[in-house]
N, CA, C and O atoms as a CHARMM CRD file, in Angstrom:
* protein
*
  236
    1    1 UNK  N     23.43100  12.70700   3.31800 PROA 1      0.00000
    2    1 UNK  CA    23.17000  11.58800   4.19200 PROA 1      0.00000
    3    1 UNK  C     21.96300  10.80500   3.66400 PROA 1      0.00000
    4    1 UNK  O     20.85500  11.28800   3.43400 PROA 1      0.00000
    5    2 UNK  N     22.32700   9.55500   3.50700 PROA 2      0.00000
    6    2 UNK  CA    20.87200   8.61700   3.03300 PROA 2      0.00000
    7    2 UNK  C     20.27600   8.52400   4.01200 PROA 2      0.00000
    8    2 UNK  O     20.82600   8.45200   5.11100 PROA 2      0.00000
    9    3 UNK  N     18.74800   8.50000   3.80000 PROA 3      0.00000
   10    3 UNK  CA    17.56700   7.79000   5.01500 PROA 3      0.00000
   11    3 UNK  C     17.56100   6.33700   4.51700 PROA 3      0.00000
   12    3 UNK  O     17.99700   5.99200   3.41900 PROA 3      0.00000
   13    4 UNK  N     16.93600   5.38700   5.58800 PROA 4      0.00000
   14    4 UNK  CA    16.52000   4.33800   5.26600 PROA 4      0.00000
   15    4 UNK  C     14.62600   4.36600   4.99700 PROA 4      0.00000
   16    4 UNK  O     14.21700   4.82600   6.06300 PROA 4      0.00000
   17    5 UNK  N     13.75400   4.17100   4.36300 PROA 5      0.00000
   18    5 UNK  CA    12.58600   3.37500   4.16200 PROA 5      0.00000
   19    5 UNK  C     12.17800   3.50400   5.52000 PROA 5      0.00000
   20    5 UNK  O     12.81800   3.01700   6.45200 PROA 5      0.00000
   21    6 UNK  N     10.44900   4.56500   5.72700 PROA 6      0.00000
   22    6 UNK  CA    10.11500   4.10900   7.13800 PROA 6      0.00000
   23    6 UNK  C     10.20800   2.86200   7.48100 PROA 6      0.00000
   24    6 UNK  O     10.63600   2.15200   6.57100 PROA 6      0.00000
   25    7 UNK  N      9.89300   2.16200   8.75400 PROA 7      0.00000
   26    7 UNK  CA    10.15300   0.55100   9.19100 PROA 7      0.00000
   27    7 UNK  C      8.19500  -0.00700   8.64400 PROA 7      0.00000
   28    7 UNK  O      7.91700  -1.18100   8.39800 PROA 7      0.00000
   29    8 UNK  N      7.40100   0.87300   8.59300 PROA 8      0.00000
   30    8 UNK  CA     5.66800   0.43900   8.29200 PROA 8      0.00000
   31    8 UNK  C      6.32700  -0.25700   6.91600 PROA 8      0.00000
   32    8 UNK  O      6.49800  -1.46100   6.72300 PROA 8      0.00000
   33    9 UNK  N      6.63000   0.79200   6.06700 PROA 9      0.00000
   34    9 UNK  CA     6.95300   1.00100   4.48000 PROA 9      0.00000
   35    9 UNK  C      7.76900  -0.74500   4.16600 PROA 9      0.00000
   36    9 UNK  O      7.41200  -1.48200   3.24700 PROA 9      0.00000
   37   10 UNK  N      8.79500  -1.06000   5.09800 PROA 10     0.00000
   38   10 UNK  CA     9.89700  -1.74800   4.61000 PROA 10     0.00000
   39   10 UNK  C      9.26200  -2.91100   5.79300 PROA 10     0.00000
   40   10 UNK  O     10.17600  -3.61700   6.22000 PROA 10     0.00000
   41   11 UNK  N      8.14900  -3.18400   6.28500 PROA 11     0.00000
   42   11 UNK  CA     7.52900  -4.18100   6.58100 PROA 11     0.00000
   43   11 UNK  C      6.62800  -4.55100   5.85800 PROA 11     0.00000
   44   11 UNK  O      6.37200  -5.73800   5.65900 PROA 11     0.00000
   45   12 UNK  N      5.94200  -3.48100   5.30100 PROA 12     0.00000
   46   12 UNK  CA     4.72400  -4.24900   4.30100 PROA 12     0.00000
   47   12 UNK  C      5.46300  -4.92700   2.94200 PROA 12     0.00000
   48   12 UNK  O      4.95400  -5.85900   2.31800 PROA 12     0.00000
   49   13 UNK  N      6.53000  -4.40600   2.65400 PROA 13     0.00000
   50   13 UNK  CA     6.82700  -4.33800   1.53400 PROA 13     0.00000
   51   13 UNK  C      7.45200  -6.38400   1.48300 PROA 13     0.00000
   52   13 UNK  O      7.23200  -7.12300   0.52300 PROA 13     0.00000
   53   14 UNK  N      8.10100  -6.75500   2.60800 PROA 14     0.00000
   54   14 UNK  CA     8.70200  -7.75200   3.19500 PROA 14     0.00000
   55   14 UNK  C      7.53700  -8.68300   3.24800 PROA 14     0.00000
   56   14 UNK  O      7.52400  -9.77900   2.68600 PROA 14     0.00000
   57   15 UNK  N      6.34700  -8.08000   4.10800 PROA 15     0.00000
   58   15 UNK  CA     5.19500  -9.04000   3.98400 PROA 15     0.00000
   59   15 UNK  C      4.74200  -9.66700   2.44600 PROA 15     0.00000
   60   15 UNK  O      4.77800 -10.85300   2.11800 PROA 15     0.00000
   61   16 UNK  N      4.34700  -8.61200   1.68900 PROA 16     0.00000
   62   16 UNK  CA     3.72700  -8.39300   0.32100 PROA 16     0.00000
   63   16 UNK  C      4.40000  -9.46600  -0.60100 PROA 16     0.00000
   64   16 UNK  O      3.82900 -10.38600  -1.18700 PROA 16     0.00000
   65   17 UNK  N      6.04600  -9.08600  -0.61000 PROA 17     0.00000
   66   17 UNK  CA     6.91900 -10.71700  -1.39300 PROA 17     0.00000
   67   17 UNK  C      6.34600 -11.47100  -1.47900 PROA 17     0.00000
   68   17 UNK  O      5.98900 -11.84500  -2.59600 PROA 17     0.00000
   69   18 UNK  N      5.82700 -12.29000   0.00400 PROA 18     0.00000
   70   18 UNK  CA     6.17400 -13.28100   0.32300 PROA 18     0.00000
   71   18 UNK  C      4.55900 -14.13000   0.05000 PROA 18     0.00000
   72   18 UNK  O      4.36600 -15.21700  -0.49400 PROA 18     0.00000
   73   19 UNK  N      3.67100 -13.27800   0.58700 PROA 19     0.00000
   74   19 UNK  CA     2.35700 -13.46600   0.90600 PROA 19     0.00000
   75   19 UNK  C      1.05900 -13.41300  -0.81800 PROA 19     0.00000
   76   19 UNK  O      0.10200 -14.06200  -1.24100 PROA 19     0.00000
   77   20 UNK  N      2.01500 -12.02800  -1.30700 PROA 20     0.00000
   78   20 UNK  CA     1.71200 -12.03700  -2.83500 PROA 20     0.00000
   79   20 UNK  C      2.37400 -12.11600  -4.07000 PROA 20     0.00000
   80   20 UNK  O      2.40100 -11.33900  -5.02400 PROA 20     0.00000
   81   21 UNK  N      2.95100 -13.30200  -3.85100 PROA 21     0.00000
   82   21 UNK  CA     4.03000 -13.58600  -5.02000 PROA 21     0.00000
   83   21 UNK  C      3.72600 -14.51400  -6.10500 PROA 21     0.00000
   84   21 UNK  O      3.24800 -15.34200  -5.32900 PROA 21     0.00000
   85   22 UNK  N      3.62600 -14.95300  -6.98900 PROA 22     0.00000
   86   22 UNK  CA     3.26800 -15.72100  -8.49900 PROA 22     0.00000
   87   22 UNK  C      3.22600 -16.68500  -7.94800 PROA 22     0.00000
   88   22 UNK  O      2.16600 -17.22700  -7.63200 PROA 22     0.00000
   89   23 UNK  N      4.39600 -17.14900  -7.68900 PROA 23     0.00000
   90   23 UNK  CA     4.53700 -18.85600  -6.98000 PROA 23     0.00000
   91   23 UNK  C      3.42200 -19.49400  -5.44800 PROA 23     0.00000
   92   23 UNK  O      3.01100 -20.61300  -5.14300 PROA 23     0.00000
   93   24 UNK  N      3.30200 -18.38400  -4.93800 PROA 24     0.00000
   94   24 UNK  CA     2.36000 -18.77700  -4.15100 PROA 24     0.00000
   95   24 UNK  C      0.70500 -18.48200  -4.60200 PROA 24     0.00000
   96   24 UNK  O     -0.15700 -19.25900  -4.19000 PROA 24     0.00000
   97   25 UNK  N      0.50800 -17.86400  -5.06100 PROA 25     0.00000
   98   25 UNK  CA    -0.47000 -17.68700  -6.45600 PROA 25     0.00000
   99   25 UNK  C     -0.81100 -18.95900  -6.70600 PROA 25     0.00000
  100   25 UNK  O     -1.77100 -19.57500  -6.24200 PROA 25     0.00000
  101   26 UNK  N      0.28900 -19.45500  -7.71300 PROA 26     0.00000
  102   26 UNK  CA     0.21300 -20.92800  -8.23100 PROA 26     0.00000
  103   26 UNK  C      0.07200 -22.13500  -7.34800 PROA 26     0.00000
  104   26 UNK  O     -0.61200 -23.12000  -7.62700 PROA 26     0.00000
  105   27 UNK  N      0.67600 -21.99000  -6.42100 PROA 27     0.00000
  106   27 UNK  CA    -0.04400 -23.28900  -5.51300 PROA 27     0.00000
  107   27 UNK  C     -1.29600 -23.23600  -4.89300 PROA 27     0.00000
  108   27 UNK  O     -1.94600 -24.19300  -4.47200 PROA 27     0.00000
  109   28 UNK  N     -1.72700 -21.48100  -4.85200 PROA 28     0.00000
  110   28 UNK  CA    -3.20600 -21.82900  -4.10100 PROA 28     0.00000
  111   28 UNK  C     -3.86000 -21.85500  -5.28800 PROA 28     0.00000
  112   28 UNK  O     -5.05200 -21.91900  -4.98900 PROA 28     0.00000
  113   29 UNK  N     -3.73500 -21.84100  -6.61600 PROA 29     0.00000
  114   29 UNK  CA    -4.49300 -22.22900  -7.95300 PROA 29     0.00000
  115   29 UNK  C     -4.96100 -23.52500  -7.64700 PROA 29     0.00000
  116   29 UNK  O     -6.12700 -23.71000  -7.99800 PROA 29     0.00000
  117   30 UNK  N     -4.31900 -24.61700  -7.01700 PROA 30     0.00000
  118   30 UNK  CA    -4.17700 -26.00300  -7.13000 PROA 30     0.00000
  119   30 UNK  C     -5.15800 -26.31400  -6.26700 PROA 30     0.00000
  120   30 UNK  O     -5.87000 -27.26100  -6.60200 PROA 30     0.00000
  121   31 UNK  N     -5.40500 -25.75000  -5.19300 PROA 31     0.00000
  122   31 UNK  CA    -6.78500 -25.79600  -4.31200 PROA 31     0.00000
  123   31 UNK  C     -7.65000 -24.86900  -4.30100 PROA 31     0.00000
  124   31 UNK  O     -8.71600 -25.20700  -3.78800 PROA 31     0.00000
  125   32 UNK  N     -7.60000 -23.96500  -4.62400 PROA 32     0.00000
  126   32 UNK  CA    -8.86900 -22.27200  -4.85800 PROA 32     0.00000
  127   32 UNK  C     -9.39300 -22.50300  -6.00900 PROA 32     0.00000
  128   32 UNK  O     -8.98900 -23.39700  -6.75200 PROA 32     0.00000
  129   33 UNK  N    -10.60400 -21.51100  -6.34900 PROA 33     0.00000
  130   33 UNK  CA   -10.76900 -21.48000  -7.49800 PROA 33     0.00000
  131   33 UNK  C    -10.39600 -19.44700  -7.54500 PROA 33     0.00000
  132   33 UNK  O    -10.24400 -18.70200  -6.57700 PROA 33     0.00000
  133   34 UNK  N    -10.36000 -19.14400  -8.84100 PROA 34     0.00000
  134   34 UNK  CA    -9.96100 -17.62500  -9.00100 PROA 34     0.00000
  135   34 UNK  C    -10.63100 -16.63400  -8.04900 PROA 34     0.00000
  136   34 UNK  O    -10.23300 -15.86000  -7.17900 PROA 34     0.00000
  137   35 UNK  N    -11.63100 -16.92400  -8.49100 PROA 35     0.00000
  138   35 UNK  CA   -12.57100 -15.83200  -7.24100 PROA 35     0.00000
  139   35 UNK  C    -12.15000 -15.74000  -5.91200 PROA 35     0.00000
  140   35 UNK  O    -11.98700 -14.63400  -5.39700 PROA 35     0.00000
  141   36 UNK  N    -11.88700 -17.15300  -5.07800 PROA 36     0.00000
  142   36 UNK  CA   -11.45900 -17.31800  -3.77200 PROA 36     0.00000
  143   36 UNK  C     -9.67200 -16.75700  -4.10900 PROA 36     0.00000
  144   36 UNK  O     -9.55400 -15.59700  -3.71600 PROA 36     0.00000
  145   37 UNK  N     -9.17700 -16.96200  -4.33600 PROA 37     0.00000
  146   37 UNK  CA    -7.93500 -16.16500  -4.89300 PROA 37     0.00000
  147   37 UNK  C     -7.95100 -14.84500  -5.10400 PROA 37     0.00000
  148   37 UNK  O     -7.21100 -14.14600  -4.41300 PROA 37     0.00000
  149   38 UNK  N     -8.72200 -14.29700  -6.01000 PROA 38     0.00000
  150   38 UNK  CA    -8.83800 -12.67800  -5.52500 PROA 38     0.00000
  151   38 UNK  C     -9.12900 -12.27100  -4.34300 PROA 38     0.00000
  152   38 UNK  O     -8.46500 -11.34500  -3.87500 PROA 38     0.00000
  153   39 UNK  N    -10.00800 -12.76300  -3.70700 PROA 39     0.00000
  154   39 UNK  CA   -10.49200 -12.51400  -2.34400 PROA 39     0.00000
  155   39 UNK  C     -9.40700 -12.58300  -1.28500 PROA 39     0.00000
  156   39 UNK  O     -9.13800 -11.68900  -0.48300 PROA 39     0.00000
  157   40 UNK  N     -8.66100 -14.09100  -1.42100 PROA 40     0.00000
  158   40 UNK  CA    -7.02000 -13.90700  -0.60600 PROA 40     0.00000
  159   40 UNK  C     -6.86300 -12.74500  -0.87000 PROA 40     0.00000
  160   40 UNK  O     -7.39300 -11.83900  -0.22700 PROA 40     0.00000
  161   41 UNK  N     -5.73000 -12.48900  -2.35800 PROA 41     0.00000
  162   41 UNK  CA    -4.73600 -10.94100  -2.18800 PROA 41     0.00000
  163   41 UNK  C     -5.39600  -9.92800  -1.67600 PROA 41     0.00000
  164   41 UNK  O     -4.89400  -9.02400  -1.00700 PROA 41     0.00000
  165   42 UNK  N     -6.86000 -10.07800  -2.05400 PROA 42     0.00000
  166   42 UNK  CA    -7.89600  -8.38200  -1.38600 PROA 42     0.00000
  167   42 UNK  C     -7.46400  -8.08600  -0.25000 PROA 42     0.00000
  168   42 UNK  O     -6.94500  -7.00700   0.04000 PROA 42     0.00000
  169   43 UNK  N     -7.72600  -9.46400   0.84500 PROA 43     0.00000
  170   43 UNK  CA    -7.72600  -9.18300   2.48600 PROA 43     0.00000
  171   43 UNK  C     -6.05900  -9.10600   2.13700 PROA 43     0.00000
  172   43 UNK  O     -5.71100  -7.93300   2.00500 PROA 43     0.00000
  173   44 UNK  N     -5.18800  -9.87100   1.99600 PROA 44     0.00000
  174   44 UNK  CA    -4.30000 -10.24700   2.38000 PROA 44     0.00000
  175   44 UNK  C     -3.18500  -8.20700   2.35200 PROA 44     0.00000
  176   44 UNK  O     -2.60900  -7.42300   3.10500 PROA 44     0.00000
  177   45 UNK  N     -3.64200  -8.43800   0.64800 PROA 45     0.00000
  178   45 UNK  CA    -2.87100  -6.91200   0.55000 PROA 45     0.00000
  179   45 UNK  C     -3.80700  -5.71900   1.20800 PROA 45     0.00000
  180   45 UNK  O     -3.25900  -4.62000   1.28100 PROA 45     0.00000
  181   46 UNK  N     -5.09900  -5.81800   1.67200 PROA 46     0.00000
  182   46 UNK  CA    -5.35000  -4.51400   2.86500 PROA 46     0.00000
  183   46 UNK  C     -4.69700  -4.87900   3.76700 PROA 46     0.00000
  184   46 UNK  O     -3.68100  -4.18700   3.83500 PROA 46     0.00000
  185   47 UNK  N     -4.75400  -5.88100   4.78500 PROA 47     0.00000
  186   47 UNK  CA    -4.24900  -5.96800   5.73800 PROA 47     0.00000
  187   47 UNK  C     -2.75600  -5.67300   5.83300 PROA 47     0.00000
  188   47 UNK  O     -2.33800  -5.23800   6.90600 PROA 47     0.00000
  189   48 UNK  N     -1.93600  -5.85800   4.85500 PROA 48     0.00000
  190   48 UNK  CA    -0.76600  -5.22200   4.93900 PROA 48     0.00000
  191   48 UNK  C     -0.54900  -3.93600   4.74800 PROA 48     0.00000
  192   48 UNK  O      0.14400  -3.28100   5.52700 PROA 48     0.00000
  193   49 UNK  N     -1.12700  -3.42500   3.67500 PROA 49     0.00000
  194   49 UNK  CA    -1.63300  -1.86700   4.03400 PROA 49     0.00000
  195   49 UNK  C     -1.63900  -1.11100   5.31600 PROA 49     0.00000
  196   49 UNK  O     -0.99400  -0.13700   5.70400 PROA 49     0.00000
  197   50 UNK  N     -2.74700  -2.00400   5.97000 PROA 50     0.00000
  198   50 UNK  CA    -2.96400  -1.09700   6.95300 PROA 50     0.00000
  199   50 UNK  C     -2.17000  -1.88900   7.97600 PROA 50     0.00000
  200   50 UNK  O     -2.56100  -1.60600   9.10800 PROA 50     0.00000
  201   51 UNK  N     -1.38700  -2.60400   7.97100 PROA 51     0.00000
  202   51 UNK  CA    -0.33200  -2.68600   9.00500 PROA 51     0.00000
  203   51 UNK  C      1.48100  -1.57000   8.69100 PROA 51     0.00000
  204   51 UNK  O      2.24400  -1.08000   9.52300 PROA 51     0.00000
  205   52 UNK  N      1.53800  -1.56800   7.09400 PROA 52     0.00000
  206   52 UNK  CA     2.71500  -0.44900   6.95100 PROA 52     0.00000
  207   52 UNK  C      1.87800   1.02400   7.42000 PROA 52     0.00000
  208   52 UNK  O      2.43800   1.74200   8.24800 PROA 52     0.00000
  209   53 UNK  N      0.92100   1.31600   7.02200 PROA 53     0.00000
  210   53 UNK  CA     0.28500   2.51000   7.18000 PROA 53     0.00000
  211   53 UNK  C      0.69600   2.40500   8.99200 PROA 53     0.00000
  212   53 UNK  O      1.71200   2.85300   9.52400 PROA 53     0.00000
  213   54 UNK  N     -0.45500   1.67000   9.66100 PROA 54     0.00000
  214   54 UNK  CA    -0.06600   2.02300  11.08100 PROA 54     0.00000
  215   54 UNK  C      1.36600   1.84000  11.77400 PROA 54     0.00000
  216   54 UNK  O      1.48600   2.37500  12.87600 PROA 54     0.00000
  217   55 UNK  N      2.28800   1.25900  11.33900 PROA 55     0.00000
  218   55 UNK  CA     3.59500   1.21600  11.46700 PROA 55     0.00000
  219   55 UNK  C      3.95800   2.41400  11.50100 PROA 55     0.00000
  220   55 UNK  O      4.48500   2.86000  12.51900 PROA 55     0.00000
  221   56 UNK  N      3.81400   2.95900  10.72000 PROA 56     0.00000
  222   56 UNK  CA     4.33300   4.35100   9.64200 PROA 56     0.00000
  223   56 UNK  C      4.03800   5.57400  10.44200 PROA 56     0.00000
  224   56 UNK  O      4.80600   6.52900  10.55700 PROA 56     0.00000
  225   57 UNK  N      2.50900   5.43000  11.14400 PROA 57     0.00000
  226   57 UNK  CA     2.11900   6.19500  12.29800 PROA 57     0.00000
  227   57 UNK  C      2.56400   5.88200  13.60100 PROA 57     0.00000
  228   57 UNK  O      2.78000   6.80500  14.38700 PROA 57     0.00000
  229   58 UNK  N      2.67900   5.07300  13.83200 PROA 58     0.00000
  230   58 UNK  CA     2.79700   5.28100  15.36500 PROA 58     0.00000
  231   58 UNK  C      4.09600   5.21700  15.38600 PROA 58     0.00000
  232   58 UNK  O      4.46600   5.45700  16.53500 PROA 58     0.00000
  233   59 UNK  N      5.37200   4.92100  14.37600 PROA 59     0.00000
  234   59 UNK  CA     6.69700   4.88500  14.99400 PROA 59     0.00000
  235   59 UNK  C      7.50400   6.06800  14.24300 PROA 59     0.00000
  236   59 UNK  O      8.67500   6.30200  14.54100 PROA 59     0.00000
């Protein structure tokens, strides 16, 4: 019998695409400078972290 992907796991993962993807990268190139750009993915990919993580726990 297959499992599916906890729902934390297969939400962050959905977030992460979308939020840290090349192409959106490249358009905030056009107004950021790099530094402020690392700083996005930092928060952006903890906060998804710790939203699959607590997903992952409480369901």
């Amino acid at each position: 019998m297959a499992r599916a992907p906890p729902l934390g796991t297969t939400l962050a993962f959905m977030m992460s695409v979308i939020a840290l993807s090349l192409p959106e990268m490249l358009i905030l190139r056009k107004v950021l400078k790099l530094p402020l750009i690392a700083t996005f993915a930092g928060v952006v990919g903890s906060g998804i972290l710790l939203v699959g993580f607590l997903f992952n726990a409480i369901l």
